[in-house]
N, C-alpha and C positions, 0 to 999 in steps of 0.2 A: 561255614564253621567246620572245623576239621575235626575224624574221626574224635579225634581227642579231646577237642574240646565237648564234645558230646559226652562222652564219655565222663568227663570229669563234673558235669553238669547235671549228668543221670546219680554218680554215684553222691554227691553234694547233697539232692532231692533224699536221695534213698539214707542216707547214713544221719537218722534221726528214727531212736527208737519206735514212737508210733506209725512212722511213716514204713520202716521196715517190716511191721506188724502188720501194717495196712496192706503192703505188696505183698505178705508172705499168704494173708485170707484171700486177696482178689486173683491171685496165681490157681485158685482152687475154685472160686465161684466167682459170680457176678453177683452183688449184693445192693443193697438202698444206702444209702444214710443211716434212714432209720435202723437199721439190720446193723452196721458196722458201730453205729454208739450200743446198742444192745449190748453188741458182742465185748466190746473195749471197755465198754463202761466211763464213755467220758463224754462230752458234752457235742451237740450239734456243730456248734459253730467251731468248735477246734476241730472237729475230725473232717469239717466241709472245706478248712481252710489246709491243711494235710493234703485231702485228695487232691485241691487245686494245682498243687505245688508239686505232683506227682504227675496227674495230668500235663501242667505247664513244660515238664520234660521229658513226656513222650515216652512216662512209665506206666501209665495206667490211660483211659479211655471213658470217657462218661455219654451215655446216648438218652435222651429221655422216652418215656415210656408211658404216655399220659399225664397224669400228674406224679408220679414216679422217675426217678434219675437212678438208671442204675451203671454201677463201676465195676470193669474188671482192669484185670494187667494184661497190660504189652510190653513182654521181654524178648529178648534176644537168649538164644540159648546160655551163655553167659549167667545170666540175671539167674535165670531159670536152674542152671546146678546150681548157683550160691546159694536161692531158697532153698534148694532141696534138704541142704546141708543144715539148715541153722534146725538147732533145737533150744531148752530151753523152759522155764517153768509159765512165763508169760504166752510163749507161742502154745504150749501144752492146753493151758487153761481157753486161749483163743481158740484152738479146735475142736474145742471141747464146746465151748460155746455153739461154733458155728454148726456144728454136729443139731444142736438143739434150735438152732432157726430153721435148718433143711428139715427139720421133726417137723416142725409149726409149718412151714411149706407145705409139705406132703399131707397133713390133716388138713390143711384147710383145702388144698386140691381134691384130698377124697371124699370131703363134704358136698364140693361144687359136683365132681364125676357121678356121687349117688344121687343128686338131686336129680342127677338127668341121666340116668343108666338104662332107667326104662324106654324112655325114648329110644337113646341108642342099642339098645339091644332088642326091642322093638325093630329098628332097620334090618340089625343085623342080620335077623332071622330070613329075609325076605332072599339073601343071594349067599354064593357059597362060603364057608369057612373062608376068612381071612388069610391063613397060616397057608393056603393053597395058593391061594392069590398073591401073596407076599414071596412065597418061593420062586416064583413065574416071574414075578419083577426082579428079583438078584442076578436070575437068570438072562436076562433080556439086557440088563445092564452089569455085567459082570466083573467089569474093571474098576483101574482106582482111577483119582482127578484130584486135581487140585482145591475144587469148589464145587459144595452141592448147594444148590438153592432151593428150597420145600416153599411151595405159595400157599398159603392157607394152612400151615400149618398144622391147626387142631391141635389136639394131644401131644405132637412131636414124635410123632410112631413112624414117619419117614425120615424121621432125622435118627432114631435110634436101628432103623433097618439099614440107611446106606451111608452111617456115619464112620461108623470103623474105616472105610475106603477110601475117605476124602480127606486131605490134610489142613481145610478149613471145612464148616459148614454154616448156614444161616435157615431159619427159619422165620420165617412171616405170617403174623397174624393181623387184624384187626383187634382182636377181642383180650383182655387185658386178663380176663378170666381161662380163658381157654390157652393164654402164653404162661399162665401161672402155673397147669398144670404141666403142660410140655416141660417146662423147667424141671418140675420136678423128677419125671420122667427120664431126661436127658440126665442128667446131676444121679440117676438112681443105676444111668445103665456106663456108668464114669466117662462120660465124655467131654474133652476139656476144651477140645478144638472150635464148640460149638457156640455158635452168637443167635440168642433170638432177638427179633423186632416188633414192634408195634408198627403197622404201616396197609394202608391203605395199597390194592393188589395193585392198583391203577397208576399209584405216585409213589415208586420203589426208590430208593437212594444208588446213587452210583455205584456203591459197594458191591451191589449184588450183580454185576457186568462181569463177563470175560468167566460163567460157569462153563462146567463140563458136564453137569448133570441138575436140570430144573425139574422140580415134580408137581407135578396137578393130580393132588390124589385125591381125588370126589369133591373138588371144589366147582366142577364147569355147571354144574346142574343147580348150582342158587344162583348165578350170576345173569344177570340180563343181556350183559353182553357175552358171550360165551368164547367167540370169536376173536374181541380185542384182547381178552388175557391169553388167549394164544399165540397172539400178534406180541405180545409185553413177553412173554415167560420167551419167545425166538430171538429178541433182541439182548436179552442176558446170555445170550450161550456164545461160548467162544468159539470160532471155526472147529468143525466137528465135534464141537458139542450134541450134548443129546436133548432131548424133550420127551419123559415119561408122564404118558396121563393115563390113571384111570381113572372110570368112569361106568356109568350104565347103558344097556344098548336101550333101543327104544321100545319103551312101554305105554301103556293105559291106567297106571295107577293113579287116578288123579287123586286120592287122597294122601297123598307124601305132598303135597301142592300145602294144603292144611294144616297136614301132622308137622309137619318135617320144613317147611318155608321154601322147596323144592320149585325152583321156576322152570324148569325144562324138565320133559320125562324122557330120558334119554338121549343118545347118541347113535345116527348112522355111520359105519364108515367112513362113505362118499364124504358125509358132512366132516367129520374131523379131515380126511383131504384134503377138502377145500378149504377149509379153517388151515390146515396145514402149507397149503400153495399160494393161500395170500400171506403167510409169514414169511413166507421165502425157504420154508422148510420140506423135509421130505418127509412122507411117513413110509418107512421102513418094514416096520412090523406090526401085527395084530394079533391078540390072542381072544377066546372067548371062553366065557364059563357059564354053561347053560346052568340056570335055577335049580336047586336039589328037587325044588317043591313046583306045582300046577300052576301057583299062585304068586309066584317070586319072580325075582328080577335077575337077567343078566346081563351077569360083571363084564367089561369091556379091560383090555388095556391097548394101548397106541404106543409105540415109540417113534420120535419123529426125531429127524437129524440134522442138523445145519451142514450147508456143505464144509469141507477142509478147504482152506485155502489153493489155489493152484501154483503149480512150482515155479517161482521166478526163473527168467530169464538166465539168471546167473549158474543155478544150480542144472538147469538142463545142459550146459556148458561145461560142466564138471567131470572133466575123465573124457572128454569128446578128444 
């Protein structure tokens, strides 16, 4: 099919007022079903059979999410000024709406965060201010890429520290609750570049291959295996890619084992290493953050590196 006929195919889909409606709200969020008849005001099955037909040309994108489906847009720069431009009493009222489902997102996130604030702020207490620890990582990674991958997402606080730099980003959770809030988080700090998932650490989709920066931010310390998601998160990075982990060095707290569902107390160097040298990666750099307190933990971080490729044959040739 040639440009053209794509083209003609794209704008055919898009030149039907709800379906223009529909691309002008998904250009700005990732929404449900449910969320986009809220917002429209019109029935399930017409706005499921709209996004089909939007989907089917390669304007918009549907990935499920549990029992959840949610939809954003894929434009071409093109597409993307034309939304910019349209105004309008219908699209007025649309954003207006969708103003007030990110409302109801964000309450129901801050009801889940306070259910369990004490927990986590309970950890926090135990190792140094975050906002320290978070400057050392911009540091350490200070460039832009094309692709960041965050495993374990959580909250989305690594996707909202090195998302400005990347011109896509993806975040992974398991937890349906814990991707509700990162959205909101992400969506609060206007990031549009950014896609979350629902997905198991172990069986990642092809999507997430060919990064330039994967993060393991205090995920290695619940998982059994520790090792294989360092092995998974070196097979996503594209030649000299990076691999940022923190983590904690190695303690005695066995109550985080209880409190916290914590399976490893910590991390040795050596050990990240060798976790690092069966990925086929390097670990480059280390920093540490000893405890403020007698009684706390300290903060690790790693940056480990995939080698660059080495120079073809062709190119050593060049200028000889």
């Amino acid at each position: 099919m040639s440009r053209f006929d794509v083209r003609l195919a794209e704008l055919r889909a898009a030149g039907e007022p709800t379906r223009l409606r529909l691309l002008a709200l998904l250009a700005h969020a990732e929404l449900t079903v449910t969320e986009l008849t809220t917002i429209l005001g019109q029935s399930q099955p017409g706005v499921s059979r709209h996004l089909r037909l939007l989907c089917e040309a390669g304007l918009a994108e549907r990935h499920q999410e549990g029992a959840w489906a949610f939809y954003r847009a894929r434009l071409d720069e093109a597409f993307s000024a034309l939304l910019a431009d349209l105004r309008g009493p219908e699209l007025d009222a649309d954003f207006a709406a969708l103003d007030a489902v990110r409302e109801e997102r964000a309450a129901a996130a801050a009801r889940y965060f306070a259910e369990h604030a004490a927990e986590w702020d309970g950890l926090r207490r135990l190792y140094l201010p975050e906002g320290e620890i978070e400057a050392a990582m911009l540091e350490m990674v200070p460039g832009e890429g094309r692709l960041l991958v965050d495993l374990g997402t959580g909250t989305g606080r690594m996707l909202t520290l090195f998302g400005a730099h990347y011109d896509q980003s993806i975040g992974f959770d398991a937890s349906p609750e814990m991707l509700a809030l990162a959205r909101v988080k992400v969506e609060a700090a206007g990031l549009r570049a950014v896609r979350l998932r629902r997905a198991d650490l172990f069986e990642l989709p092809e999507t997430a291959r060919g990064a330039d920066l994967v993060v393991l931010h205090h995920v290695l310390h619940y998982l059994a295996e520790p090792e294989r998601a360092v092995s998974v998160a070196g097979r996503l990075l594209a030649q000299g890619g990076q691999l940022l982990i923190a983590d904690f060095a190695p303690h005695a707290n066995e109550a985080l084992r209880d409190t916290y569902a914590h399976r490893r107390l910590g991390f040795a160097d050596a050990e990240v290493g060798r976790f690092a040298q069966n990925a086929r990666l390097r670990l480059v750099e280390t920093r540490t953050f000893p405890s403020p307190g007698p009684d706390g933990l300290t903060a690790k971080l790693w940056r480990l590196e995939r080698a660059a490729a080495p120079p073809s044959k062709e190119s050593l040739h060049v200028g000889a």
